[in-house]
Backbone as a chain_set.jsonl record, in Angstrom:
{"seq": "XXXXXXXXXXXXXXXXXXXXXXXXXXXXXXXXXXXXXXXXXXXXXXXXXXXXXXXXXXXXXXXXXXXXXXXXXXXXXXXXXXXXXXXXXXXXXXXXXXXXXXXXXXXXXXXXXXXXXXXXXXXXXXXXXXXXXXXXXXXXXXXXXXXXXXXXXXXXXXXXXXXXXXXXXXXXXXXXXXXXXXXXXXXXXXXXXXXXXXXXXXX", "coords": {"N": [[92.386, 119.589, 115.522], [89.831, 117.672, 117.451], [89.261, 115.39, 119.646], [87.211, 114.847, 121.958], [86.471, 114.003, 125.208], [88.805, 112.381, 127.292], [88.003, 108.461, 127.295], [85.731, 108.244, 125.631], [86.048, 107.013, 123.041], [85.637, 105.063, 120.128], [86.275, 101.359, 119.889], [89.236, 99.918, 118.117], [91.885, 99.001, 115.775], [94.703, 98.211, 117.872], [97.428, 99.916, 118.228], [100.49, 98.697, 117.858], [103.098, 99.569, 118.502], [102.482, 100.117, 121.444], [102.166, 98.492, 122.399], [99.636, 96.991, 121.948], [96.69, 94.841, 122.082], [95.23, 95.581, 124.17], [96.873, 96.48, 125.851], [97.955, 94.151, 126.67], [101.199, 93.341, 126.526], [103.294, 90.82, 125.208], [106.202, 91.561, 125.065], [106.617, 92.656, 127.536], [107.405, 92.234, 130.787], [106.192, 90.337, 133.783], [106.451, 91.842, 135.522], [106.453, 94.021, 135.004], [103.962, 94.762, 133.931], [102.906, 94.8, 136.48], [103.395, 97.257, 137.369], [104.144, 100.625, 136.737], [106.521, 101.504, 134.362], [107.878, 103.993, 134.718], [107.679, 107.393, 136.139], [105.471, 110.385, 134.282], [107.095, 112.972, 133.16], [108.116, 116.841, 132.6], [108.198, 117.529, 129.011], [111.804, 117.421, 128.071], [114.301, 118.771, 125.931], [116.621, 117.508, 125.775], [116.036, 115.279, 125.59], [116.325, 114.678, 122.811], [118.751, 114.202, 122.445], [119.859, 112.481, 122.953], [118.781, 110.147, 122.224], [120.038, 110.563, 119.424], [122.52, 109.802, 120.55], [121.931, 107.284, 120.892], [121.107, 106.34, 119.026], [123.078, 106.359, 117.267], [124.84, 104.323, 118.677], [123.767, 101.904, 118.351], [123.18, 101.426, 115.313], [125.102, 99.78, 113.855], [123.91, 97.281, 114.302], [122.211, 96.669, 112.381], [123.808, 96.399, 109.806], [123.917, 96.202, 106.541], [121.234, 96.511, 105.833], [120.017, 98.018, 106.866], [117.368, 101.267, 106.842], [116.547, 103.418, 107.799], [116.576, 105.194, 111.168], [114.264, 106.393, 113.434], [113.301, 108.799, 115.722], [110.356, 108.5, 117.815], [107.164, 108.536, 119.271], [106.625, 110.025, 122.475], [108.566, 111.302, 123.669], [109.298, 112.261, 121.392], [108.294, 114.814, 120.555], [108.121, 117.828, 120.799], [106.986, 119.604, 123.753], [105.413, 118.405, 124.626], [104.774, 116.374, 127.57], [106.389, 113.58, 128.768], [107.087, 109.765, 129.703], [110.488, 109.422, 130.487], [111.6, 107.904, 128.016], [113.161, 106.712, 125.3], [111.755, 105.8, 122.605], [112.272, 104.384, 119.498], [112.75, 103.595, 116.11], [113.486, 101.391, 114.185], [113.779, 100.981, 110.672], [114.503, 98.671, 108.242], [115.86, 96.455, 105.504], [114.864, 94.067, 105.653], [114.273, 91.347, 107.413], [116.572, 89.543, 107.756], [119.22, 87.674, 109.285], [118.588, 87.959, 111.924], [119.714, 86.998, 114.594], [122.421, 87.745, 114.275], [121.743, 90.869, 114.444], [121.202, 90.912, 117.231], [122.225, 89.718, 119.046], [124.375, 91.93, 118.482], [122.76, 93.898, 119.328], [122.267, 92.834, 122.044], [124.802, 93.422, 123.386], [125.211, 96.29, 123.72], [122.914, 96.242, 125.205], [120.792, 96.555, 125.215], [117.694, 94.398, 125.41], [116.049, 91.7, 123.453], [112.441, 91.605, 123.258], [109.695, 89.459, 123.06], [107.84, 89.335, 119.991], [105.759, 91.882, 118.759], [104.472, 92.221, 116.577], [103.81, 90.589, 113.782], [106.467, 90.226, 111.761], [107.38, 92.273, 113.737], [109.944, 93.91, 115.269], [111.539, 93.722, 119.181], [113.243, 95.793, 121.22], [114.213, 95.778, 124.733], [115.769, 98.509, 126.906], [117.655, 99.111, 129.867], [118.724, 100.568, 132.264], [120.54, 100.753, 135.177], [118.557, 99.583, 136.624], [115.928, 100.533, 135.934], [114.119, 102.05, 132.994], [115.077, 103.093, 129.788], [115.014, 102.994, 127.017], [113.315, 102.203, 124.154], [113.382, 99.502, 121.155], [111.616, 99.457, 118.102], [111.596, 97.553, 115.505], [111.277, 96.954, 112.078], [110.248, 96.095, 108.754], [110.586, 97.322, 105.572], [107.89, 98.794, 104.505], [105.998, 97.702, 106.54], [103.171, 98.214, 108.244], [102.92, 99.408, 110.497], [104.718, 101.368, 110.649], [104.212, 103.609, 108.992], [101.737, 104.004, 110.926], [103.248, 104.88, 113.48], [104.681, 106.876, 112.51], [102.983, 108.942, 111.644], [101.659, 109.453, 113.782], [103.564, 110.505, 115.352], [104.205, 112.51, 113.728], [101.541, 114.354, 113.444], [101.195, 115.111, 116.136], [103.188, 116.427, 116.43], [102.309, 118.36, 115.366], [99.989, 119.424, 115.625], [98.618, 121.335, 118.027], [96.465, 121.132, 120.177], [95.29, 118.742, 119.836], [97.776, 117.344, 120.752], [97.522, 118.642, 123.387], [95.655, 117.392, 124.276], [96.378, 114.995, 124.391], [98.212, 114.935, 126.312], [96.972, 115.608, 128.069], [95.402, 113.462, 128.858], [97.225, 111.395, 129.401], [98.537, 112.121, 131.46], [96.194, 112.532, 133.042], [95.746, 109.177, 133.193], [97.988, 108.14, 134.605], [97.496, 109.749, 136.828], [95.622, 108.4, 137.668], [95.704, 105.624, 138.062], [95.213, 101.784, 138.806], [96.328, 99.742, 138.068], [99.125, 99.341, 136.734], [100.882, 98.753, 134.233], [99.392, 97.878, 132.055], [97.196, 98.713, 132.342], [97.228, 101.301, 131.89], [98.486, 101.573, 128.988], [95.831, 100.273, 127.973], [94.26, 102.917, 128.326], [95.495, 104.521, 126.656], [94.943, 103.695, 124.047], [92.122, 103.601, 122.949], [92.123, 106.279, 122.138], [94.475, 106.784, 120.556], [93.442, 105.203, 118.924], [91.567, 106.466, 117.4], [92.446, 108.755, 116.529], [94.228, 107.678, 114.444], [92.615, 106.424, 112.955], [91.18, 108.417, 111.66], [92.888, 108.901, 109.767], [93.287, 110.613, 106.437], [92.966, 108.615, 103.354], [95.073, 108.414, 101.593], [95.649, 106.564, 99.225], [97.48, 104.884, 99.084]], "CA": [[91.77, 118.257, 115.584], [89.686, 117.112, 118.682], [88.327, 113.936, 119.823], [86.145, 114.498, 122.611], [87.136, 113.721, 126.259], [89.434, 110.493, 127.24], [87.656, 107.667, 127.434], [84.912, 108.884, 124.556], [86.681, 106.579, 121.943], [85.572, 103.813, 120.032], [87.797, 100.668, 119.924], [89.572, 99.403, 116.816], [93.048, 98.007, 116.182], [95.776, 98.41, 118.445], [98.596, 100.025, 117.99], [101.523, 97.783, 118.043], [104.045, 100.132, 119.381], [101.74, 100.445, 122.612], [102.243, 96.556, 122.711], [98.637, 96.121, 121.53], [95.694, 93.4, 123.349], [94.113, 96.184, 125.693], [97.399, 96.968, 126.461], [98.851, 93.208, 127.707], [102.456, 93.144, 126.149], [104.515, 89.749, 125.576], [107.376, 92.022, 124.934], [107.056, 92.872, 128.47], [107.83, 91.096, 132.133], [105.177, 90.349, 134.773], [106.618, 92.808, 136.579], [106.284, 95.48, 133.926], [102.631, 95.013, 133.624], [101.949, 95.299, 137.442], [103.946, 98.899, 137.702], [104.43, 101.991, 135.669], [108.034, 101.414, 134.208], [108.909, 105.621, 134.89], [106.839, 108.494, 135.657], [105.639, 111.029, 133.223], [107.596, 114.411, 133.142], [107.775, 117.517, 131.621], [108.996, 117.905, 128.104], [113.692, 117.353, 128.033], [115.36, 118.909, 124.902], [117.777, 116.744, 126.037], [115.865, 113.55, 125.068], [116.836, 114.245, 121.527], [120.424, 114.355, 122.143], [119.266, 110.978, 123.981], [118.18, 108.997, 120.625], [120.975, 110.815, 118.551], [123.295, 108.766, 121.205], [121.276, 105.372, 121.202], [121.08, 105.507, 117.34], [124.695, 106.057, 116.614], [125.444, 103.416, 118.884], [123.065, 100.413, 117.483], [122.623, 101.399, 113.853], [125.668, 98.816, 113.352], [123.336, 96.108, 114.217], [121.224, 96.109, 111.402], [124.555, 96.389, 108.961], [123.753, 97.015, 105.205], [120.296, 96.225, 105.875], [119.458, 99.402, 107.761], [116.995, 101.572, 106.224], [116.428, 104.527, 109.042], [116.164, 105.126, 112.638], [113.549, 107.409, 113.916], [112.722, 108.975, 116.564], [109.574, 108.078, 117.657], [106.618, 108.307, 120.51], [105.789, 111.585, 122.972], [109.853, 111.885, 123.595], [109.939, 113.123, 119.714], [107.437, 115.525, 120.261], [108.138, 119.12, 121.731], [106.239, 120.223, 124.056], [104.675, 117.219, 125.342], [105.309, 115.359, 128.615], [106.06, 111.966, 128.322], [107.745, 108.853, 130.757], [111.603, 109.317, 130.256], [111.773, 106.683, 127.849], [114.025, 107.071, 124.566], [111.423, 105.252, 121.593], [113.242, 104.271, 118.359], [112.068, 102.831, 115.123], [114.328, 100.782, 113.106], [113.587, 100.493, 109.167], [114.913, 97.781, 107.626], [114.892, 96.102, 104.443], [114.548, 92.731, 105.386], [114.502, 91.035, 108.646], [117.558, 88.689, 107.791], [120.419, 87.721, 110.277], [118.074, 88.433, 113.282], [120.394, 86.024, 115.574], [123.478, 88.898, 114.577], [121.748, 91.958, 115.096], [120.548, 90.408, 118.89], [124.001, 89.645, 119.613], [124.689, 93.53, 118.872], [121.662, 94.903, 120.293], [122.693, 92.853, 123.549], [126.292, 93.934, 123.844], [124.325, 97.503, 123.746], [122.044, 96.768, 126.617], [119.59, 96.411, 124.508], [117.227, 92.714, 125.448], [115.265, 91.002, 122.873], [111.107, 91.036, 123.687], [108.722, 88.866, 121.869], [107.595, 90.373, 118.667], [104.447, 93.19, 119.151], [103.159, 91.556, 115.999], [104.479, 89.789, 113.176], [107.835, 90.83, 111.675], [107.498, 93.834, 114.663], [110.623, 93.09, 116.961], [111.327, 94.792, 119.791], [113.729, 95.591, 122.16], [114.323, 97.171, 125.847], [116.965, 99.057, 127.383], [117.352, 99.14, 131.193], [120.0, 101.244, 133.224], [120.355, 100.886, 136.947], [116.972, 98.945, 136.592], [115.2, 101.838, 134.909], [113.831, 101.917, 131.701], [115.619, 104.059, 129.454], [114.752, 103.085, 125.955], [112.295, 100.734, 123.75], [113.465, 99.742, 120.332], [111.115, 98.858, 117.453], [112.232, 96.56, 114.318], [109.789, 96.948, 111.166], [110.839, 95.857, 107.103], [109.961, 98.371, 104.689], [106.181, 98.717, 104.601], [104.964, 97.743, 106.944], [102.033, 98.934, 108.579], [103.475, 99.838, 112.241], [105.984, 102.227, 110.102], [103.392, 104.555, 108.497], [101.365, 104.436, 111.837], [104.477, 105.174, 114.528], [105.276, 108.14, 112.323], [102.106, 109.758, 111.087], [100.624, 109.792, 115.108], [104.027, 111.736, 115.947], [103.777, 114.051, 113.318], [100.351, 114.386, 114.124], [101.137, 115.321, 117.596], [104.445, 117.941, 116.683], [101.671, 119.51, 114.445], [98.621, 120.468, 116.216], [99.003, 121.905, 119.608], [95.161, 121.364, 120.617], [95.274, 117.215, 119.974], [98.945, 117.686, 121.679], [97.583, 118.718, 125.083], [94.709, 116.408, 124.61], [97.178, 113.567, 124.538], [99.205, 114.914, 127.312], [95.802, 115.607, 129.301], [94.996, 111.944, 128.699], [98.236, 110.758, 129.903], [98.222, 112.347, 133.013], [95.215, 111.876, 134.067], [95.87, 107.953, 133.384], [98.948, 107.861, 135.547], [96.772, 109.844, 138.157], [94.429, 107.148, 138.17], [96.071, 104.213, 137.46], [95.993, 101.343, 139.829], [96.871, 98.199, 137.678], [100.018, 99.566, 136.197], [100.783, 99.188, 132.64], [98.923, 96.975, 131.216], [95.602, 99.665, 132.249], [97.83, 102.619, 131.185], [98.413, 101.56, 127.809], [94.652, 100.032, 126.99], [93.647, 103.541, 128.314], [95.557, 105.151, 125.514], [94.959, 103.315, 123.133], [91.312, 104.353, 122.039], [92.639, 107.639, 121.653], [95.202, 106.588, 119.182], [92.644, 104.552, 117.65], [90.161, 107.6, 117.052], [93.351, 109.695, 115.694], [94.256, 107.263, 113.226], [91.355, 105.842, 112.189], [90.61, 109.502, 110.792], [93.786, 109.177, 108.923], [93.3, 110.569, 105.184], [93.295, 108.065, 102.38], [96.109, 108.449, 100.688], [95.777, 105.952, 98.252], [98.721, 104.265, 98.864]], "C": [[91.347, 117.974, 117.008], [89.265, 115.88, 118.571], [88.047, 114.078, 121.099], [87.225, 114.339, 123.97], [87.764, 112.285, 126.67], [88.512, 109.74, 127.47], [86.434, 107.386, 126.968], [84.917, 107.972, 123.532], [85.716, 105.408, 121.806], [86.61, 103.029, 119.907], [87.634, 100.301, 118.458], [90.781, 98.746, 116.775], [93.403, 98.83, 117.118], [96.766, 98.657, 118.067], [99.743, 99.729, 118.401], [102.71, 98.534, 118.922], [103.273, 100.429, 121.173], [101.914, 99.305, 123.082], [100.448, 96.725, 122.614], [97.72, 95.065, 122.676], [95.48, 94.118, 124.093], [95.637, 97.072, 126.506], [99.081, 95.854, 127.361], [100.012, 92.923, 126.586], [103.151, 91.909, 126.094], [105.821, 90.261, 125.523], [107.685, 92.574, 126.58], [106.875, 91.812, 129.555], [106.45, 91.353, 132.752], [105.422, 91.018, 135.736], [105.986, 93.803, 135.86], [103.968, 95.653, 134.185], [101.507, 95.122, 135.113], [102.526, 96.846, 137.653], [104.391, 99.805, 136.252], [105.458, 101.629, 135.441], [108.661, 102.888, 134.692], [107.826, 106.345, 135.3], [106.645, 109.442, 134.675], [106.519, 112.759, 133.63], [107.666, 115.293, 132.253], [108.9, 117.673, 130.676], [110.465, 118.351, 128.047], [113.425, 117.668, 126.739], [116.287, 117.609, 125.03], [117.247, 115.229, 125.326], [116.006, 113.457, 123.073], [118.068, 113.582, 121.321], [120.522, 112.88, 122.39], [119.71, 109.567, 122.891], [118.975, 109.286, 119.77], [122.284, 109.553, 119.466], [123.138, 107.122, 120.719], [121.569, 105.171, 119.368], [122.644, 105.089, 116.473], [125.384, 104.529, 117.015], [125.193, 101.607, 118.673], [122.874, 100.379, 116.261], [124.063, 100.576, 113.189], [124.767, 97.437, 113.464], [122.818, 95.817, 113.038], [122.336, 96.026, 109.895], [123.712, 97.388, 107.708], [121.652, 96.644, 104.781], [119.138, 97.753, 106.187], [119.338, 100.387, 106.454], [116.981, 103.355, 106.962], [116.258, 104.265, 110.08], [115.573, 106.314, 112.675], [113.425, 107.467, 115.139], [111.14, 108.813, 116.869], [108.694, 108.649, 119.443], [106.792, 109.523, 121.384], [107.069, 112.293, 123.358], [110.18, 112.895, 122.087], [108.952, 113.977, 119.497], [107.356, 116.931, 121.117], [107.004, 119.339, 122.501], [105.462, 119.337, 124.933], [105.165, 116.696, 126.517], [105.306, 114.15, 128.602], [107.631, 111.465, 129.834], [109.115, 109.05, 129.777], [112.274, 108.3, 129.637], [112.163, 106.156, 126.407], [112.772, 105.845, 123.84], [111.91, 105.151, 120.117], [112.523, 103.532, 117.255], [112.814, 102.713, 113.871], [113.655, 100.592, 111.685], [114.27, 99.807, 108.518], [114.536, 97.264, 106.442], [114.473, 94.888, 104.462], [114.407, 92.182, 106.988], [115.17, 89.948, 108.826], [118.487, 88.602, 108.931], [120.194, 88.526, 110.851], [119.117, 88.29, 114.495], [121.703, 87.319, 115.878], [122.878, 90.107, 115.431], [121.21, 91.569, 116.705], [121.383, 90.401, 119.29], [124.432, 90.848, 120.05], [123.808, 93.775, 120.055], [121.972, 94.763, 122.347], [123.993, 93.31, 124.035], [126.13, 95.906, 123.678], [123.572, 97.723, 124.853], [120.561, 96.602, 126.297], [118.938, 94.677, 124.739], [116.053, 92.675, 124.501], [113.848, 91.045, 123.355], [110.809, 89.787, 122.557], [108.124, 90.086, 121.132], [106.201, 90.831, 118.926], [103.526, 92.433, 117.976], [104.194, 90.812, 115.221], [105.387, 90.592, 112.169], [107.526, 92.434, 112.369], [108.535, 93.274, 115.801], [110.871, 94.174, 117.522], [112.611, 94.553, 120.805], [113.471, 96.383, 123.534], [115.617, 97.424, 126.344], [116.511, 99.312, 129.051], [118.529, 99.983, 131.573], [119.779, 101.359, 134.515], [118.773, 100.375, 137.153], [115.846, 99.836, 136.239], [115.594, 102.167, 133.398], [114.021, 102.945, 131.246], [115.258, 104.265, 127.648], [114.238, 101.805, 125.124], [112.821, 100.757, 122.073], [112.32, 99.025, 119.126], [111.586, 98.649, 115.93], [111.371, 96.216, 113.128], [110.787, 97.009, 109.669], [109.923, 96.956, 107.072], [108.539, 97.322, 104.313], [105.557, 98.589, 105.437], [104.273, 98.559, 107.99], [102.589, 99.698, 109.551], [104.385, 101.203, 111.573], [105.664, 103.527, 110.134], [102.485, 105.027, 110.011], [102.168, 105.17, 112.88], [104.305, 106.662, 113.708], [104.402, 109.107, 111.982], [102.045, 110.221, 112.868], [101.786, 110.491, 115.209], [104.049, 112.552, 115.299], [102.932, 114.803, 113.438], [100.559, 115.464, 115.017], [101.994, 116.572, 117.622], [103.64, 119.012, 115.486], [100.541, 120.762, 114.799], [98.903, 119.945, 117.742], [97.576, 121.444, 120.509], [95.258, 119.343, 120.717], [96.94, 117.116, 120.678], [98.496, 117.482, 122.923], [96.3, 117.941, 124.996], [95.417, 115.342, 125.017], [97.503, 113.895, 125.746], [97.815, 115.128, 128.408], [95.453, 113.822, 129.814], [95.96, 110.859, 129.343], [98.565, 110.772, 131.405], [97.05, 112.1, 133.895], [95.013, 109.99, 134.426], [96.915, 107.568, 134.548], [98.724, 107.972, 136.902], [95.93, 108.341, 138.981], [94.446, 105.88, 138.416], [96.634, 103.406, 138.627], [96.53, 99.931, 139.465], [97.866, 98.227, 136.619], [100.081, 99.306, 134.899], [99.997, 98.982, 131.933], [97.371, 98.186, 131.253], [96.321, 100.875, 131.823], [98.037, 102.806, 129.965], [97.182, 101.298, 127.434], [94.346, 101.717, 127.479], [93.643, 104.337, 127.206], [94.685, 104.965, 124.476], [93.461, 103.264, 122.237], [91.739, 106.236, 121.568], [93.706, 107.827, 120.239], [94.693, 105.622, 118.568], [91.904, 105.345, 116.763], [91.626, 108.465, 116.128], [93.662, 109.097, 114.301], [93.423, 106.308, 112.382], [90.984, 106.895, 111.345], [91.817, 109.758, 109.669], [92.98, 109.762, 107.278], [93.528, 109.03, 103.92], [93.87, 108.515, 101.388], [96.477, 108.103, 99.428], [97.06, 104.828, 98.218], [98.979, 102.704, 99.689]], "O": [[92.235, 117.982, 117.86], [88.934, 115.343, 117.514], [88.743, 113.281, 121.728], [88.444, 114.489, 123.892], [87.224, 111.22, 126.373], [87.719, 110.41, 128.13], [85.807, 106.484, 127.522], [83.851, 107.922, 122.919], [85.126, 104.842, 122.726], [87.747, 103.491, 119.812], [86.624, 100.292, 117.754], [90.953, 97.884, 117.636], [92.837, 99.893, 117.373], [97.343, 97.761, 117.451], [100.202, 100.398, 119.327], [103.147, 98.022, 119.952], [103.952, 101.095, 121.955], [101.797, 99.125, 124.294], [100.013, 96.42, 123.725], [98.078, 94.679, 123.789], [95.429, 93.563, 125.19], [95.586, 97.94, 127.378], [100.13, 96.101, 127.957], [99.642, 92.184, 125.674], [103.81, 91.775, 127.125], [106.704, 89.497, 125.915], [108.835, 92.887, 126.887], [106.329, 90.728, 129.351], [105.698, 92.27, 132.422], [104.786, 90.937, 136.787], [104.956, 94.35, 136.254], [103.159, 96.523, 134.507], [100.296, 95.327, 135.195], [101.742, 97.581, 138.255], [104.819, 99.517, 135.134], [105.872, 101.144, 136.494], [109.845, 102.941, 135.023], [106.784, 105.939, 134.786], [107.642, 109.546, 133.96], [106.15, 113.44, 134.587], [107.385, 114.969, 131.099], [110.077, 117.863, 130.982], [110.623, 119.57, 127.973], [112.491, 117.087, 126.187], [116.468, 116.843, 124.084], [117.908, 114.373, 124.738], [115.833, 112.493, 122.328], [118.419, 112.762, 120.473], [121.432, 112.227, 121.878], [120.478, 108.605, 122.844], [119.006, 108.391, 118.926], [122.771, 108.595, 118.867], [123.897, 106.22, 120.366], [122.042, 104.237, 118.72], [123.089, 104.251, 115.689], [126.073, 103.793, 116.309], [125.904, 100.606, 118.764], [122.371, 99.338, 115.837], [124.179, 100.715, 111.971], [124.998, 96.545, 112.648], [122.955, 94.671, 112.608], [121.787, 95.619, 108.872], [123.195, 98.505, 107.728], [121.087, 96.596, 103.688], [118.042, 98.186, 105.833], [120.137, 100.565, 105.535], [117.497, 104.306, 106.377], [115.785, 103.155, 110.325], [116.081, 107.284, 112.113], [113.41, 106.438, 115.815], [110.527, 109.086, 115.837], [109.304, 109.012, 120.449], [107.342, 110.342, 120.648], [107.073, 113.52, 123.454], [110.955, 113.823, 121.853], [108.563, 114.074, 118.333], [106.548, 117.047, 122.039], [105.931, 119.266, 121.901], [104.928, 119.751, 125.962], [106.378, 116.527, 126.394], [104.254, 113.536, 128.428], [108.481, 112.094, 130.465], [109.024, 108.905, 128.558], [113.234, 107.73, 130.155], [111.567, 105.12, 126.112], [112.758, 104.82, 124.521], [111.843, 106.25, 119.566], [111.61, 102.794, 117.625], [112.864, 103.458, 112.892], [112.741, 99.772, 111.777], [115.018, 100.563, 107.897], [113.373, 97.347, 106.048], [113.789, 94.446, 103.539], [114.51, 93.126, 107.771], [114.832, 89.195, 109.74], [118.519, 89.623, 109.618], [120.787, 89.605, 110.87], [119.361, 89.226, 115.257], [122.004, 87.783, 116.977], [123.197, 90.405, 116.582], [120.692, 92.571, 117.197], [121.551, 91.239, 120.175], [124.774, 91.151, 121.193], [124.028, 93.833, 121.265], [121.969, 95.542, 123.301], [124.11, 93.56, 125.235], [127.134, 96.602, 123.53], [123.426, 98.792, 125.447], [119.539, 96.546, 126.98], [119.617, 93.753, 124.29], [115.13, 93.476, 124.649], [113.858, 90.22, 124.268], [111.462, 89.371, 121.6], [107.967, 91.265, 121.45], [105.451, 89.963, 119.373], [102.352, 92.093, 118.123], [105.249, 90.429, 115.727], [104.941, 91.672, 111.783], [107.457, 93.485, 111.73], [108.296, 92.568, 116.781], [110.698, 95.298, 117.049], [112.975, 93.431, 121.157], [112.745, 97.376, 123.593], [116.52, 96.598, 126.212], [115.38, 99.616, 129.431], [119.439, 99.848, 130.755], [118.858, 102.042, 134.963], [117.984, 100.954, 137.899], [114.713, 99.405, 136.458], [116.651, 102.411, 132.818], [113.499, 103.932, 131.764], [115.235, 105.358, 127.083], [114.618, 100.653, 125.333], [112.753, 101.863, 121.536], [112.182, 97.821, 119.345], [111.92, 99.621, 115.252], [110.732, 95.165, 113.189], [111.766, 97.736, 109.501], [109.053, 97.408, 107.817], [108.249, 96.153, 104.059], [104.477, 99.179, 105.475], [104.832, 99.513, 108.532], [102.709, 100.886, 109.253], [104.634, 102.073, 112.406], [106.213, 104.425, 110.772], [102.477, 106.223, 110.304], [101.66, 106.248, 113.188], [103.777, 107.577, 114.342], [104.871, 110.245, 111.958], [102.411, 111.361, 113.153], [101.399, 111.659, 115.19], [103.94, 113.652, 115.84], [103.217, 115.994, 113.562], [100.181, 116.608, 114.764], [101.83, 117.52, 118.39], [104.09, 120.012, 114.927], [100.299, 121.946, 114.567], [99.201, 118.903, 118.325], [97.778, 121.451, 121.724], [95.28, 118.821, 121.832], [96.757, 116.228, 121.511], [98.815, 116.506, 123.603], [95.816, 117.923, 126.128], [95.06, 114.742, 126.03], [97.07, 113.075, 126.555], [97.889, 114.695, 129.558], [95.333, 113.298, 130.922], [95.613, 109.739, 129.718], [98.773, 109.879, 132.227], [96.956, 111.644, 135.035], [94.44, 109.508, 135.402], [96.607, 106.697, 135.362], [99.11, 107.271, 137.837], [95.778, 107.726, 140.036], [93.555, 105.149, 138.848], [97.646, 103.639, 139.288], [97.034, 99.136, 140.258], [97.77, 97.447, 135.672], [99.099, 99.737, 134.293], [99.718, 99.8, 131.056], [96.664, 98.377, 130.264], [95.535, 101.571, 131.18], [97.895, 103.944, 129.518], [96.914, 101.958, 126.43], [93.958, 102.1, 126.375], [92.647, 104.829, 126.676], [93.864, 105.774, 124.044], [93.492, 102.958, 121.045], [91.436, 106.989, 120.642], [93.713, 108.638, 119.313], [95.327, 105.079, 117.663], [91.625, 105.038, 115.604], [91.464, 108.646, 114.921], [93.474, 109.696, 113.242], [93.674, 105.648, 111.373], [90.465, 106.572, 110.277], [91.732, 110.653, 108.827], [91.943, 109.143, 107.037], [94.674, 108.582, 103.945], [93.316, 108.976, 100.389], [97.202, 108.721, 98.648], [97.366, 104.103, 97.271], [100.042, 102.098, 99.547]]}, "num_chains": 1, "name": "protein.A"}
């Protein structure tokens, strides 16, 4: 699968786990959106063992509600280089007794954002003031669910749209002088053009 060279794309939605709007995040701080949160590095094994950690230790939040936790985003994708930055994707069946699982999530480390879209919550994880892990909060169905997980299978499938991404990434970080908020809209025609070609499924 190609798509052409970065910045080639047409626009379309946003993908919510990117925080969406070009890129401008309410789930993140006004700090966040003038600086990179991490640099990118090359491809850890280790960041599995990472998200096997984080999941054991929050998948009480969501109680009998909890549907799956995935791994998620360029950490769950061999081979790839990505910012050191543990992505998670809660399935739930409902988004009841929010107020509890927040309680957990914070006695975890885990802080509350504003929601990416509507029932999309989100959290972040910080350690020693470095960003260590982002969690996302989605009921069965919806949309954000099917997208999050197709683009990484996507990505742990074909090796050729792989190092496109990771070309695309780096060269944004190279370039990048208005920190996140221009690092994510840069993606984000790129993972518009990928899943815009999704298959119809029918479903």
């Amino acid at each position: 699968m190609s798509f052409g060279k970065a910045g080639s794309y047409g626009t379309g939605f946003f993908f919510g786990w990117l925080h969406g709007n070009n890129g401008n995040c309410n789930a993140c701080s006004e700090k966040e959106t003038l600086v990179l949160t991490s640099k990118i590095t090359a491809f850890d094994p280790a960041w599995s063992k990472k998200f096997e950690k984080e999941r054991n230790l929050i998948s009480d939040a969501f109680g009998d509600r909890l549907v799956a936790i995935y791994h998620v985003g360029s950490t769950a994708v061999p081979g790839l280089a990505a910012k050191p930055e543990i992505d998670m994707l809660v399935e739930v069946s409902n988004l009841h007794r929010t107020p509890e699982a927040d309680r957990f999530m914070r006695s975890c480390g885990h802080i509350r954002g504003n929601d990416l879209s509507p029932e999309h919550h989100y959290y972040r994880k910080d350690v020693a003031g470095v960003r260590t892990h982002k969690v996302h909060v989605c009921p069965i169905g919806h949309l954000e669910l099917s997208r999050m997980l197709y683009f990484r299978d996507l990505l742990r499938q074909d090796v050729d749209l792989r190092e496109q991404y990771q070309r695309l990434k780096l060269k944004l970080e190279a370039e990048n002088t208005a920190g996140m908020s221009e690092y994510l809209a840069g993606k984000s025609p790129f993972i518009d053009a990928v899943l815009s070609a999704k298959p119809d499924t029918g479903e």
